[in-house]
N, C-alpha and C positions, 0 to 999 in steps of 0.2 A: 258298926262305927269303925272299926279296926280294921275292917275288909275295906271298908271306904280310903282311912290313911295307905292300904298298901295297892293300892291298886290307881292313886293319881300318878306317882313317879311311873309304872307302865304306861301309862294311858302318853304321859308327857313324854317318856322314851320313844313309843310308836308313832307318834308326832313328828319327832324329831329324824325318825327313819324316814317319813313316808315324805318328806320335801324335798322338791322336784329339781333336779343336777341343773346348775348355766346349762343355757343353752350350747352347742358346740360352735356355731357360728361366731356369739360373742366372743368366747375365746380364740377364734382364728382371727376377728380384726382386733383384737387389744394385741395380738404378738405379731401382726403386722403394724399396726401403727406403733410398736414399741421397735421396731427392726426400723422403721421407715424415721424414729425419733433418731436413732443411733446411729444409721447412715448420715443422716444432715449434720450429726454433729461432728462425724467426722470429716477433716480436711482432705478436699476434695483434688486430685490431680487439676492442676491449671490448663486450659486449651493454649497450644504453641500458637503464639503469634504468627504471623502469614510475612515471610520473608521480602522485607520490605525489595521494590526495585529500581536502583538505581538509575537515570539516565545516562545512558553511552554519549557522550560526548563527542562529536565527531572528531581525528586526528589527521591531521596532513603535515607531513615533515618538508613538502616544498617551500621554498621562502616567496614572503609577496613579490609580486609583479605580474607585468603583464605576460599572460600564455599563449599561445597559437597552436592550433588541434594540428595533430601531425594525419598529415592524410592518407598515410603508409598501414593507420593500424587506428583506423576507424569506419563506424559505421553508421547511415541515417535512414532510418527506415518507418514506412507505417504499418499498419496493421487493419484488418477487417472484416468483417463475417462475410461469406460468399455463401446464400442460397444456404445458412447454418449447416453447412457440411465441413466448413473448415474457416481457419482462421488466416486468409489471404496476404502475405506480404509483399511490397514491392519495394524496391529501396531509389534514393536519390543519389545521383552518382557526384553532381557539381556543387558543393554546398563548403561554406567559411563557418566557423566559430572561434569567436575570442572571448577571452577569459583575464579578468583584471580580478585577480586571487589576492587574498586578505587572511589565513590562516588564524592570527590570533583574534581577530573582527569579525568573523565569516558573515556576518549582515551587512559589512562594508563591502564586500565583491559582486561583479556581477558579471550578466554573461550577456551575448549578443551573437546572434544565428542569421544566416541568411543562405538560402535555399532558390537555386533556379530550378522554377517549377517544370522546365523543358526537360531535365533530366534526368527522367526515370528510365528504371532499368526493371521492364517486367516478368522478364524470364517465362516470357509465352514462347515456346514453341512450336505451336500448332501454326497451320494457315490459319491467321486472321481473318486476311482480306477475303479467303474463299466461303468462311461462315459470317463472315458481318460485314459482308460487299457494302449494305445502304450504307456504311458508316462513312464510308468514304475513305477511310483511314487504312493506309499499309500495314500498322501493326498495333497490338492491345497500346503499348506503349505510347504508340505516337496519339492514339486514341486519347486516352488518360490525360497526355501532356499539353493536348491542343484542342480537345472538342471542348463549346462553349457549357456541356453537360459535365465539364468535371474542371481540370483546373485551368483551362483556358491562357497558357501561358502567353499566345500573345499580347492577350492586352493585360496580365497581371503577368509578367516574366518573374516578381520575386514573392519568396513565402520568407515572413521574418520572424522573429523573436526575439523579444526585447527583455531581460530581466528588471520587474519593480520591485522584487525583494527576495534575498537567500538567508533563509532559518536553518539555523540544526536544530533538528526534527525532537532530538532527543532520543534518540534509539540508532545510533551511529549513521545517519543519513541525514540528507539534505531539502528542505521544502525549498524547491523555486518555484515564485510566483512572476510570472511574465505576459506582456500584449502578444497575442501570435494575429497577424496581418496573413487572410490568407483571401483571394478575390478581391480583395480592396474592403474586405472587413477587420476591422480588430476587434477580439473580445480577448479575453482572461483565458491564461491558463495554467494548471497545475502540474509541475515536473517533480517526481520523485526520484531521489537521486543518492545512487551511492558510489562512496569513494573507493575504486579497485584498489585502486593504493598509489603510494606518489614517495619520492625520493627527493632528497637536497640535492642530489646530485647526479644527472644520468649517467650511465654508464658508457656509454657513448660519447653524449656532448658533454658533462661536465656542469648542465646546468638542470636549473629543478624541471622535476617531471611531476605529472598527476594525471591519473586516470580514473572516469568516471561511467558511470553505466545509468542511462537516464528511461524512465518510462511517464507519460502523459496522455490523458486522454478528452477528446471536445465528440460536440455531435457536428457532424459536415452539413446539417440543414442551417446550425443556426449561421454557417457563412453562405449560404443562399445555393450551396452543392445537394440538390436534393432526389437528382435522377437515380432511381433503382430504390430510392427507399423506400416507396409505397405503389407496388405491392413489394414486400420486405424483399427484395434478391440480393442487395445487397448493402450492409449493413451500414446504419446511421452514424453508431460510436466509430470514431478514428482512433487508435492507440498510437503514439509516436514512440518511437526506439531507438536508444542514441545509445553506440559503444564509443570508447573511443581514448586516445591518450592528447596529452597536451603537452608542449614544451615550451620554457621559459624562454622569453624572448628579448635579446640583449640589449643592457638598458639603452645604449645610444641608437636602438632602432624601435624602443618602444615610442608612440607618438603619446 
């Protein structure tokens, strides 16, 4: 009986040895989810806002009225793929634009182009006539100016441009939107346009200046110009490219 009392507290000590350790897994997610408690709880660096951006406003320091392109220190020119080896320009030598300038209204201004389509300047100097005898024509130029395959100037002598609205863009440029008449079609077109920069006062004359740099582009088919475009030689999109300065035109001669 005595053997019996002293031999349950062993029995119940080797018991108490022989129970089997947590597993080691348990204890690696209780000390991650106890890391992963105390990470949330603490206050978290904020993500930096995304630096808001402003609208540039467009500036022009010349004062309203009407302007006249100075023809001394300008340029009109187009643009075009040739046979995708290069990007082809020709420029217009005879061409007006006026300018009724609105600075603090710039949706009040508008502009108004007119272009004789006889007067391109190709800057071919190869023989023409000796590689495109059929053509009929003396030079690429007079080609371009007068075959009924391109702009046919005598029976359309003028290409125009009419402005129906001038937006700032909002990124210091200009949206004009305008009719371009070119073969006796009008459709829409889009001029992006930025201000080189413009004075109250020229240096010269005295009166306000403004210069602008303009780029736009149409496809030549949809005014019925479609020779060379199929098979591709040469290129459908026209890009127009306008440099140029303007001078304030004094008021007793503006009409």
């Amino acid at each position: 009986m005595r053997l019996q009392y002293l031999a349950a507290p062993f029995i119940f000590a080797l018991a108490a040895c022989n129970q089997p350790a947590p597993p080691a897994e348990s204890s690696a997610g209780e000390a991650m989810a106890a890391a992963s408690t105390a990470a949330a709880a603490m206050p978290s660096a904020e993500t930096p806002a995304a630096p808001s951006v402003e609208a540039t406003a467009v500036k022009i320091e010349a004062p309203a009225g009407k302007y006249a392109i100075d023809r001394n220190h300008a340029m009109m020119a187009f643009q075009i793929d040739h046979l995708g080896l290069s990007n082809y320009v020709a420029r217009f030598t005879d061409y007006s634009v006026s300018l009724d300038l609105d600075p603090a209204d710039i949706s009040a201004s508008s502009v108004k182009v007119n272009i004789k389509a006889a007067s391109i300047a190709a800057d071919y100097p190869g023989d023409y006539k000796a590689s495109h005898a059929k053509t009929g024509f003396e030079s690429w130029a007079e080609d371009l100016a007068k075959s009924d395959k391109f702009f046919n100037s005598e029976k359309y002598p003028d290409i125009t441009f009419e402005s129906t609205s001038v937006e700032d863009a909002g990124d210091g440029s200009l949206e004009v939107v305008g009719d371009l008449t070119l073969l006796g079609k009008t459709q829409s077109v889009t001029l992006n346009v930025d201000v080189v920069g413009s004075a109250a006062a020229h240096p010269f004359t005295g009166a306000g200046a403004v210069g602008f740099s303009a780029r736009g582009s149409f496809k030549r088919s949809g005014f019925g110009m479609t020779h060379l475009v199929d098979p591709p030689l040469v290129g459908d999109e026209v890009t127009l490219l306008f440099e140029g300065e303007f001078n304030q035109v004094p008021q007793d001669q503006a009409q």
